[in-house]
C-alpha positions as CSV (number, residue, x, y, z in Angstrom):
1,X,88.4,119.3,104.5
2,X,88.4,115.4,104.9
3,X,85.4,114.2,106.6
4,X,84.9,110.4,107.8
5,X,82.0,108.7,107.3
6,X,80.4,105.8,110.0
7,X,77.7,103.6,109.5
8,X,78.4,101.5,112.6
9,X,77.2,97.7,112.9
10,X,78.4,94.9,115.4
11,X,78.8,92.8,112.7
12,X,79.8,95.1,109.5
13,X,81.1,98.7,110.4
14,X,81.1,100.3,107.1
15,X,83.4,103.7,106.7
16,X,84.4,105.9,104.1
17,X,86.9,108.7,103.8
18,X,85.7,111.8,101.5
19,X,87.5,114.7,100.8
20,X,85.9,118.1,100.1
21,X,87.6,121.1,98.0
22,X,85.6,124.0,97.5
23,X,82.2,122.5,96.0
24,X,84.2,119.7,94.8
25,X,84.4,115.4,96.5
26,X,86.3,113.0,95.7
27,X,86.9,109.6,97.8
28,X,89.6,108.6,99.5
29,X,89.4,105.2,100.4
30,X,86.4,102.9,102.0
31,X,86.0,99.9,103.4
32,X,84.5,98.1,106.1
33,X,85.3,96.4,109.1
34,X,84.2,93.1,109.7
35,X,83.7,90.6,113.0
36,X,82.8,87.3,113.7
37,X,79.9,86.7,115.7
38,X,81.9,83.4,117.5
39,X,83.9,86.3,118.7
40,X,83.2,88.0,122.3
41,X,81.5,90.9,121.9
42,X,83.8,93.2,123.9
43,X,86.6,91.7,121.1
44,X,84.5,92.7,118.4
45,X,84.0,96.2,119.8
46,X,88.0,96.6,119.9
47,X,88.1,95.7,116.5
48,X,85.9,97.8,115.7
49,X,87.6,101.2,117.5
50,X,90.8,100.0,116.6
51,X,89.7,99.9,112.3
52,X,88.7,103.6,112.7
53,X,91.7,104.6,114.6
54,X,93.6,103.3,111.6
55,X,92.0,104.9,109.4
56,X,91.6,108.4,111.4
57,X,95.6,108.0,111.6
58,X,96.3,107.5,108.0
59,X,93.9,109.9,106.4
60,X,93.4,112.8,109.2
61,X,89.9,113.8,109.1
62,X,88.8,116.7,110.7
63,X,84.9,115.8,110.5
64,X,82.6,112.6,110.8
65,X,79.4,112.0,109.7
66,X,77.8,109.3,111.6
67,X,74.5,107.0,110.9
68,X,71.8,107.5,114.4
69,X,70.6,103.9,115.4
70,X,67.2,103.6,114.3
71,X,64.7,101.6,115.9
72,X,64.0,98.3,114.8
73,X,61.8,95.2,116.1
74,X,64.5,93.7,117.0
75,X,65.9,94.9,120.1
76,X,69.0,92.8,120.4
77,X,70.1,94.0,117.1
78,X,69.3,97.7,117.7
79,X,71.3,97.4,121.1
80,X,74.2,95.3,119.1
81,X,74.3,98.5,116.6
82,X,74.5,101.0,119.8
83,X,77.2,99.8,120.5
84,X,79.2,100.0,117.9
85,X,77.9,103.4,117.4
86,X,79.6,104.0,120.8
87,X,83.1,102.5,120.1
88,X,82.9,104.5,116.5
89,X,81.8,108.0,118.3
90,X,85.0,107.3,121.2
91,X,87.1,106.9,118.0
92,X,85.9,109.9,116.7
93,X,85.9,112.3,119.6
94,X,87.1,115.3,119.2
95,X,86.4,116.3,115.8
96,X,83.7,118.0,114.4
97,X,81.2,115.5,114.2
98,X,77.4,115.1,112.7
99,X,74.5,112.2,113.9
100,X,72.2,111.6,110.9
101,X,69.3,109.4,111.0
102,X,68.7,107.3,107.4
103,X,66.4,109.5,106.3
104,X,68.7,112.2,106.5
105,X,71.4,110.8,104.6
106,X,69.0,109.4,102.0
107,X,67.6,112.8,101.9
108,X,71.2,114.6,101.5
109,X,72.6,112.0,98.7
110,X,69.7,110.9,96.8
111,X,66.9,114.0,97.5
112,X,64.3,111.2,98.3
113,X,64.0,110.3,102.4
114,X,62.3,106.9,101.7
115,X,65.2,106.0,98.7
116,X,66.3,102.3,98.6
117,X,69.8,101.5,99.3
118,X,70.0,101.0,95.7
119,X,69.5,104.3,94.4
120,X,71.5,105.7,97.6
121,X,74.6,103.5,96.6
122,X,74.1,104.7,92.7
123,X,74.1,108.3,93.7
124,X,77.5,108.0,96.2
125,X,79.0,106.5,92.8
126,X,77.8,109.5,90.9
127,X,78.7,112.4,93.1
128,X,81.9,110.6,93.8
129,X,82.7,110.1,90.2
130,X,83.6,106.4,91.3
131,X,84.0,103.8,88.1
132,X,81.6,101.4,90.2
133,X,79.5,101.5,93.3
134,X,81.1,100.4,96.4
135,X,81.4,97.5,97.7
136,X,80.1,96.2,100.7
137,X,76.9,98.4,100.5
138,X,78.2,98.9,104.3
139,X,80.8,101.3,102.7
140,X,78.8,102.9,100.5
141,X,76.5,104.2,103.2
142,X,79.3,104.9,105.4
143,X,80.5,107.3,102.3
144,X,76.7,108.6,102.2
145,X,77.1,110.0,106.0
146,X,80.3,111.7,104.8
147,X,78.4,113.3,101.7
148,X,75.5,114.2,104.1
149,X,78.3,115.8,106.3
150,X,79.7,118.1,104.0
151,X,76.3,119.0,102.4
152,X,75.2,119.5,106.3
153,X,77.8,121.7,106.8
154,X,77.1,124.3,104.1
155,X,73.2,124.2,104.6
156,X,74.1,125.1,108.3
157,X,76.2,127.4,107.3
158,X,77.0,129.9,110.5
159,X,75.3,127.5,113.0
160,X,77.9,124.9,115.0
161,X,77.6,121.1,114.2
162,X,79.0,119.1,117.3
């Protein structure tokens, strides 16, 4: 199974490709999608669908894992990260796909909820078996929602993920 992973941001839209053979990963590729804020926003959100459809096309995943918006003070920059969410999720529509919050996927990869971003990016490295951690940390968590898909598919085992 290849599963894509989404951590979705106006700004930075972090994905990661992660392929899964029997209890076995190993990374594909990861990167990140970047946009300028002088840029309109509707521009920014085509750049945005149109990075994942490349990378849908090239590698052919059948499953996403997706980061949930989380609530923040600032509105504007929740609202901003909604909608990038929504561009990512229209990329991804039809495949099997999974909405984890940060806790989640912090949960999933590192076994702590409350983990830092460092000890999440050090653990993707690790159950990857990558020679260094990725790079923007925007891909690394992106590769983190891909891990917490797979590892959410087997706990679930028997019980449909959308």
């Amino acid at each position: 199974m290849i599963v894509l992973g989404i951590d979705p941001g106006l700004k930075n839209t972090g994905w990661g490709v992660v392929e899964q053979r029997g209890s076995a990963l190993r990374c594909l590729a990861y990167g990140c999608i970047v946009t300028d804020a002088h840029t309109p926003v509707a521009d920014r959100l085509a750049a945005i669908h149109g990075g994942i459809d490349r990378v849908i096309q090239r590698y052919r995943p059948t499953g996403c894992g997706i980061e949930n918006v989380y609530f923040s003070t600032n509105a504007k920059t929740a609202f901003a990260t909604g909608q990038a969410r929504g561009v990512a999720l229209l990329a991804v529509a039809g495949m099997e796909i999974g909405e984890y919050g940060p806790g989640e996927i912090k949960l999933s990869t590192v076994g702590n909820g409350s983990a830092d971003k460092e000890q999440v990016q050090y653990m993707v490295r690790a159950i990857l078996d990558l020679p260094q951690i990725p790079e923007p940390d925007h891909a690394a968590d992106a590769l983190a929602a891909a891990i917490t898909h797979v590892n959410m598919r087997v706990t679930r085992a028997g019980e449909r993920v959308r």
